[in-house]
MDAnalysis code that builds the backbone (N, CA, C; Angstrom):
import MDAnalysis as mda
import numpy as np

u = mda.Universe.empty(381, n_residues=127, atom_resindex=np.repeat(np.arange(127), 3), trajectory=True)
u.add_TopologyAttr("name", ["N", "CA", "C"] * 127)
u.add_TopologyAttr("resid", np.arange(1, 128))
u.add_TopologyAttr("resname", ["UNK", "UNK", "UNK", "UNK", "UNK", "UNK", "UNK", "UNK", "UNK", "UNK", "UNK", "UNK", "UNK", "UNK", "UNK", "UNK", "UNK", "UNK", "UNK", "UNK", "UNK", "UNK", "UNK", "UNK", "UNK", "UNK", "UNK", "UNK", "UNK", "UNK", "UNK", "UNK", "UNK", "UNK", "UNK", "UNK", "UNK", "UNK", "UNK", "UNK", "UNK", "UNK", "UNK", "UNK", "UNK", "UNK", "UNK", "UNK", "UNK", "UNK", "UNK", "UNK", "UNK", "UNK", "UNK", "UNK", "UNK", "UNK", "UNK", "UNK", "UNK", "UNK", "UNK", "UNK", "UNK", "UNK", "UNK", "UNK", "UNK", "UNK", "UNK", "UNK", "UNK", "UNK", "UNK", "UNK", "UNK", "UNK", "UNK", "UNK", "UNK", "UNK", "UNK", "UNK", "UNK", "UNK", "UNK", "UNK", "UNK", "UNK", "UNK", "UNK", "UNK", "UNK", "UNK", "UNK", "UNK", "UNK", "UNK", "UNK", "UNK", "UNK", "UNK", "UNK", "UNK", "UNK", "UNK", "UNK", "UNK", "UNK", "UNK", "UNK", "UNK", "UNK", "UNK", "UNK", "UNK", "UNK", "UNK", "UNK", "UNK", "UNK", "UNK", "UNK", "UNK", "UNK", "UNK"])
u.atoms.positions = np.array([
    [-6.556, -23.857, -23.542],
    [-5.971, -24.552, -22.414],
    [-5.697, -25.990, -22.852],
    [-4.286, -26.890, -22.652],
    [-4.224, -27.717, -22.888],
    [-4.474, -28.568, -21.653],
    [-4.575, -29.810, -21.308],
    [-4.887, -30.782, -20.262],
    [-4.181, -32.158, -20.504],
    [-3.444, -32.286, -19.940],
    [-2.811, -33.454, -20.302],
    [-2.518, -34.636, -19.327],
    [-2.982, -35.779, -19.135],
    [-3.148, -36.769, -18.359],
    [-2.775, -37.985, -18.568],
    [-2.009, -38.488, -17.333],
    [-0.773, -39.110, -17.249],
    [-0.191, -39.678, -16.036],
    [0.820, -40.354, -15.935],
    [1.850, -40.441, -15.194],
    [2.478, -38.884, -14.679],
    [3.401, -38.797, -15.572],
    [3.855, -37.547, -15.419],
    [4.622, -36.838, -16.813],
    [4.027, -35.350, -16.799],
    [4.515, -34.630, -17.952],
    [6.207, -34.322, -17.977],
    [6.937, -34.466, -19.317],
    [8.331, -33.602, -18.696],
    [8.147, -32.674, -20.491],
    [9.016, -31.641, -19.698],
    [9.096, -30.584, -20.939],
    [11.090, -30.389, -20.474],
    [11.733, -31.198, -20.682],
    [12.996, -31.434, -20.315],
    [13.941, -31.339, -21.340],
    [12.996, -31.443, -22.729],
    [14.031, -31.148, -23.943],
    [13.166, -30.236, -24.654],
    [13.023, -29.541, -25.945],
    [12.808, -28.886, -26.963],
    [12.043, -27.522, -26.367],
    [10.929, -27.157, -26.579],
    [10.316, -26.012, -26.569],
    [8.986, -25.706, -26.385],
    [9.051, -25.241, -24.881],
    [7.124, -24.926, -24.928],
    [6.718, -23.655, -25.289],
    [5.783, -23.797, -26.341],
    [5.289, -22.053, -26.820],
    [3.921, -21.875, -25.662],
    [4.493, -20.522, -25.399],
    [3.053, -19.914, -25.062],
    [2.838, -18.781, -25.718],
    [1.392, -18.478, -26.306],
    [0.883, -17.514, -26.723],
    [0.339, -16.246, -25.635],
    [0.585, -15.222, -25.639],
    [-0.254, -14.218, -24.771],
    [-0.665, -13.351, -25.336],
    [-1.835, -13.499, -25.813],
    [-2.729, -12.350, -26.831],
    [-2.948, -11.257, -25.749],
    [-3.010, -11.439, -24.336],
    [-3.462, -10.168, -23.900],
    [-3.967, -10.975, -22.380],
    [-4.122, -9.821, -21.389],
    [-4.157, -10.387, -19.957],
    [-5.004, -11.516, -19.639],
    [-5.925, -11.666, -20.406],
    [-6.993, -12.372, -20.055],
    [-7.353, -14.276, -20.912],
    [-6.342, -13.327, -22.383],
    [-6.218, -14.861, -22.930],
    [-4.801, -15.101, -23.328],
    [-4.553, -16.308, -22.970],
    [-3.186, -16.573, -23.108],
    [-3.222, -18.508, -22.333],
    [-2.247, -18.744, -23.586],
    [-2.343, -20.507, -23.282],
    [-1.826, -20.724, -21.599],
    [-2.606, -22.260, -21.360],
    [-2.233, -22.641, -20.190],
    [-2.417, -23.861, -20.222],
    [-1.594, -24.794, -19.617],
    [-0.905, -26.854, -19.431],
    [-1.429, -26.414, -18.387],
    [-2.489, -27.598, -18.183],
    [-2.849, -28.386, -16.530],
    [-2.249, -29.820, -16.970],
    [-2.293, -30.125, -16.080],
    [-1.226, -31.329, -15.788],
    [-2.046, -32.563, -14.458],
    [-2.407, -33.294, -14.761],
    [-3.346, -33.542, -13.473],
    [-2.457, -34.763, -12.791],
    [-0.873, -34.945, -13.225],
    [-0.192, -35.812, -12.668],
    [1.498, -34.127, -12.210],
    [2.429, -34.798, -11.911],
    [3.823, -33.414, -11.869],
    [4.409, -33.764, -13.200],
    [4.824, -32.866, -13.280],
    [5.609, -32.187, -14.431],
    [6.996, -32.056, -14.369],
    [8.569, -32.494, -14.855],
    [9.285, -31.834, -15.225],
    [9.573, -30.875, -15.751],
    [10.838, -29.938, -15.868],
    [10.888, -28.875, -16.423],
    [12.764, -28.899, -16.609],
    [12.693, -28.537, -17.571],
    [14.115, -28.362, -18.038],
    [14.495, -27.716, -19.526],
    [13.539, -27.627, -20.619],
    [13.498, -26.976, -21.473],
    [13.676, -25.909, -21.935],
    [13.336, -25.199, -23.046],
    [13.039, -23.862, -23.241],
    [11.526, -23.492, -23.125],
    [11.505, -22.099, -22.640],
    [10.389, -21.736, -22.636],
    [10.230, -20.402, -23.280],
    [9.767, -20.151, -24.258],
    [9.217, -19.176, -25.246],
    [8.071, -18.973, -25.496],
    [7.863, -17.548, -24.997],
    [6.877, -16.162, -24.881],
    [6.404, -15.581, -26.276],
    [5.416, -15.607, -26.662],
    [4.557, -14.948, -27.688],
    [3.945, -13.667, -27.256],
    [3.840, -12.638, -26.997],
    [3.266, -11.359, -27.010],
    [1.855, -10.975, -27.929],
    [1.097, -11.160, -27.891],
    [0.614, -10.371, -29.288],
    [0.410, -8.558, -28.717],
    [0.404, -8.038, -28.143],
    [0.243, -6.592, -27.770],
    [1.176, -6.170, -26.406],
    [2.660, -5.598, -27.044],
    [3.245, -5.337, -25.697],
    [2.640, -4.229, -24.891],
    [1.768, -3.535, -25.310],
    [0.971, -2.576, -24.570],
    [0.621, -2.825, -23.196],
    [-0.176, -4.244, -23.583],
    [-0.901, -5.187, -22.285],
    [-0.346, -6.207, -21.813],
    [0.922, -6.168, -22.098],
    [1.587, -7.567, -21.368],
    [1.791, -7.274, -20.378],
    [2.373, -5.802, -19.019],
    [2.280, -6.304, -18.041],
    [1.172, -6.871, -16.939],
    [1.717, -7.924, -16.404],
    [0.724, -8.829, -15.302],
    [1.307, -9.642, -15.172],
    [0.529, -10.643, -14.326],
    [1.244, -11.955, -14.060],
    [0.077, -13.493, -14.299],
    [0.910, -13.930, -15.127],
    [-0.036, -15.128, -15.668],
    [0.459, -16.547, -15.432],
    [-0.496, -17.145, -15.047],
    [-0.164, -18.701, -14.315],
    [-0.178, -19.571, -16.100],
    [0.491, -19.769, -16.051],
    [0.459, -20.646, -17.332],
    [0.854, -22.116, -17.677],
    [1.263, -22.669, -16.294],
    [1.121, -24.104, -16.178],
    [1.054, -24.420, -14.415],
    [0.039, -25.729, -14.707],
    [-0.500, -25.887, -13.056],
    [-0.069, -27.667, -13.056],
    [0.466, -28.222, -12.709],
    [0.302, -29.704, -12.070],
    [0.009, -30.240, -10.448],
    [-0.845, -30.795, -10.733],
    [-1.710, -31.266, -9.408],
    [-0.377, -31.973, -8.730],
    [0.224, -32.673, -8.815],
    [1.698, -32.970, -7.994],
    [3.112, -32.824, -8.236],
    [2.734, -31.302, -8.338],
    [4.363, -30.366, -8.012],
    [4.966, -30.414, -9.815],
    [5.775, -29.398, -9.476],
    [6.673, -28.709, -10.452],
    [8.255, -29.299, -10.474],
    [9.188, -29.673, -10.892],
    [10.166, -29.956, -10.222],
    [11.272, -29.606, -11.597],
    [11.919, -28.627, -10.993],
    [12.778, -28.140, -11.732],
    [12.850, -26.627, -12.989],
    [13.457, -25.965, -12.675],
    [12.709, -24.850, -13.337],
    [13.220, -25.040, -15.273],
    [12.659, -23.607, -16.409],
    [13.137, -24.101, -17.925],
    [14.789, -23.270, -17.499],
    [14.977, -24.491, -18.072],
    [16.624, -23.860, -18.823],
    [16.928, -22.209, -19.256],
    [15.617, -21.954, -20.025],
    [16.033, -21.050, -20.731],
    [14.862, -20.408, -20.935],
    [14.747, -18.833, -21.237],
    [13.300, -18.241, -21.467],
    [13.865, -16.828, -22.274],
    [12.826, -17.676, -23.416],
    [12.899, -15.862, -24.624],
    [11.440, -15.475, -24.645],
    [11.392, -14.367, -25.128],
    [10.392, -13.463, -25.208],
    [10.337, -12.436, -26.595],
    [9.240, -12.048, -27.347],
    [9.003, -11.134, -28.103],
    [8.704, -9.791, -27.503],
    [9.354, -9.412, -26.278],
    [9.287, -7.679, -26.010],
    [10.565, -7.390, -25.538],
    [10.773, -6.345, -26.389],
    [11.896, -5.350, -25.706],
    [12.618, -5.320, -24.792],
    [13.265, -6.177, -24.019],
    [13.895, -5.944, -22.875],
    [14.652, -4.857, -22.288],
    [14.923, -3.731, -22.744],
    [14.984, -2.670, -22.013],
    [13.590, -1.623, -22.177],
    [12.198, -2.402, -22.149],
    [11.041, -1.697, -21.679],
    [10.528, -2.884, -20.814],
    [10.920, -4.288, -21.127],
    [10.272, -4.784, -20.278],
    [11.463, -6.276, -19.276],
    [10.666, -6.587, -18.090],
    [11.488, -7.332, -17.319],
    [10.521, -8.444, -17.785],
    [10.793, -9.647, -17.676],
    [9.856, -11.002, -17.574],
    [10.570, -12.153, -16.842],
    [10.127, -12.470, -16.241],
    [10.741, -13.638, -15.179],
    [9.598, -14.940, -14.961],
    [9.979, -16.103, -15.060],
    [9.477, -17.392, -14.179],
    [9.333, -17.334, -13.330],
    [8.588, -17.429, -12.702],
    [8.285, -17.585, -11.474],
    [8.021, -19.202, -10.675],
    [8.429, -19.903, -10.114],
    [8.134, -21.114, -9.821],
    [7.330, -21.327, -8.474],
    [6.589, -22.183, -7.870],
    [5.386, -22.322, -7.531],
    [5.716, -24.474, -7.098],
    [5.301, -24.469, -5.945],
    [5.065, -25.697, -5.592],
    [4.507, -26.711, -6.921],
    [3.288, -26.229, -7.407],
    [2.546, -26.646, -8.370],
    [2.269, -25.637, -9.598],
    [2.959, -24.823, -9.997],
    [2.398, -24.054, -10.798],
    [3.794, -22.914, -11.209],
    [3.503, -22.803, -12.671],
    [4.767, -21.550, -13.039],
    [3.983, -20.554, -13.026],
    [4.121, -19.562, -12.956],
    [3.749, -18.251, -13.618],
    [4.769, -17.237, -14.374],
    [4.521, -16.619, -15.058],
    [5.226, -15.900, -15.570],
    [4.649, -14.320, -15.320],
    [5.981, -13.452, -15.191],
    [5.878, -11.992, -14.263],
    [6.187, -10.942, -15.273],
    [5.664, -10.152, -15.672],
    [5.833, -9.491, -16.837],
    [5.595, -7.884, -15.991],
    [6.880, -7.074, -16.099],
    [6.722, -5.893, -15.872],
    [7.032, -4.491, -16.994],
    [6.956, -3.256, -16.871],
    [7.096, -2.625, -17.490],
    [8.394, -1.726, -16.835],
    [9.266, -1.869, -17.795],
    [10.455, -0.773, -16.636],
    [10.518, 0.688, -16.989],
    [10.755, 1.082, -16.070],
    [10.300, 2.837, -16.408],
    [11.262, 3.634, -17.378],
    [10.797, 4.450, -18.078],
    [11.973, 5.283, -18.968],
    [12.719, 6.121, -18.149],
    [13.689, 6.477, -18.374],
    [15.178, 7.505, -17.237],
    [14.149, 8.567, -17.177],
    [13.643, 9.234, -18.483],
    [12.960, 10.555, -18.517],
    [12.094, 10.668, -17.583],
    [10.765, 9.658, -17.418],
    [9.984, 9.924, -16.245],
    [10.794, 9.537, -14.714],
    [11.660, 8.727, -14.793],
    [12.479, 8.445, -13.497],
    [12.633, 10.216, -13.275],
    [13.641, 11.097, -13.921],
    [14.354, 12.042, -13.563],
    [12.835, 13.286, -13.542],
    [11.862, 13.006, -14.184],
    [10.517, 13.912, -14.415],
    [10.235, 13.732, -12.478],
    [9.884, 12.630, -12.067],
    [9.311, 12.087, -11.042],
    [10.448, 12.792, -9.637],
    [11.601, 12.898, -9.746],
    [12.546, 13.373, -9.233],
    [12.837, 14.833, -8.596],
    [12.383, 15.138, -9.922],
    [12.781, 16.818, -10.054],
    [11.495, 17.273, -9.536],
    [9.946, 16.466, -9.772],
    [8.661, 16.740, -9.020],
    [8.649, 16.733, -7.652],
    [9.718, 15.657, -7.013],
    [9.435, 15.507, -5.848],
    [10.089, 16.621, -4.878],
    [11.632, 16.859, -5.737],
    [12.679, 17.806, -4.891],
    [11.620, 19.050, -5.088],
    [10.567, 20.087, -6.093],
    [10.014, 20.773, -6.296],
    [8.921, 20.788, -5.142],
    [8.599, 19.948, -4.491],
    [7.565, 19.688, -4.045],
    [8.041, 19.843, -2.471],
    [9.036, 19.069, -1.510],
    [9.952, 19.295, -0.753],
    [10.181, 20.561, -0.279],
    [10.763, 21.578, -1.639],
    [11.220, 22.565, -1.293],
    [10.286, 23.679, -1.084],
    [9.039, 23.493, -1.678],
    [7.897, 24.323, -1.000],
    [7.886, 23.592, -0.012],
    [8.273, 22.898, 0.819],
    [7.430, 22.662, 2.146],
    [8.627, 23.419, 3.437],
    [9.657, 23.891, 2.942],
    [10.780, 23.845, 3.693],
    [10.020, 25.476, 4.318],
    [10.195, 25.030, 5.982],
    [10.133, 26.512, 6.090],
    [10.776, 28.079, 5.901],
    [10.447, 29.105, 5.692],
    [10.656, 30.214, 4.975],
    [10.979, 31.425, 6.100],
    [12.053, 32.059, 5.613],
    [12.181, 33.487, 6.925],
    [11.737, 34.529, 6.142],
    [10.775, 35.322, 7.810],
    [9.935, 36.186, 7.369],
    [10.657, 37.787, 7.481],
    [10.845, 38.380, 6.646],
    [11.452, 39.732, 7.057],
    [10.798, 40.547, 7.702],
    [12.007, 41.003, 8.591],
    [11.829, 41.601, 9.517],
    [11.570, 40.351, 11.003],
    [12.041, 39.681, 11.034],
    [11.982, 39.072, 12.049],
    [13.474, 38.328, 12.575],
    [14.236, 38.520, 13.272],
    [15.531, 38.411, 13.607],
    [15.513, 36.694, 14.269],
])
């Protein structure tokens, strides 16, 4: 965790790295004055296995103002979504997993299967 104390932080030009080894550790800026934002912001992964969640990764005690320019990432983007999230005082970053077509159409074909046993049935011999 970095801590940085001040007037006020700006990250308005070059590049903030964050590292995310995994849900639980992963860098984080407190800020105990506000913060600009206008930069790049670049995502480290170490295990895309466990990246989805959502991780607060910078906090300033008086406000956020302005979101990064720009945001890359080391995972896959057609397995995964990642978004900024902005926050009065605080970014987070939103890391999801997007589903493969195969289980989309698996999940589909389970449900219409499932449906159609429930549909009621005519009994022969009954008009």
């Amino acid at each position: 965790m970095a801590q940085l104390a001040g007037e006020r932080a700006s990250f308005t030009s070059g590049v903030l790295l964050v590292d995310v080894a995994n849900r639980t550790s992963f860098d984080v800026v407190e800020v105990s004055r506000g913060v600009e934002l206008a930069g790049l912001l670049r995502l480290a992964f170490g295990d895309p296995e466990t990246a989805a969640g959502t991780y607060r990764i910078l906090a300033a005690e008086d406000g956020v103002s302005g979101p990064f320019s720009s945001l890359e990432y080391n995972l896959d983007p057609a397995q995964y979504r990642v978004d900024a999230l902005y926050g009065a005082r605080h970014v987070d970053v939103w890391v999801s997993a997007i589903p493969e077509v195969r289980a989309t159409w698996l999940m589909a074909i389970g449900l219409a299967a499932l449906l159609l046993t429930r549909l009621p049935r005519k009994r022969p011999g009954c008009a």
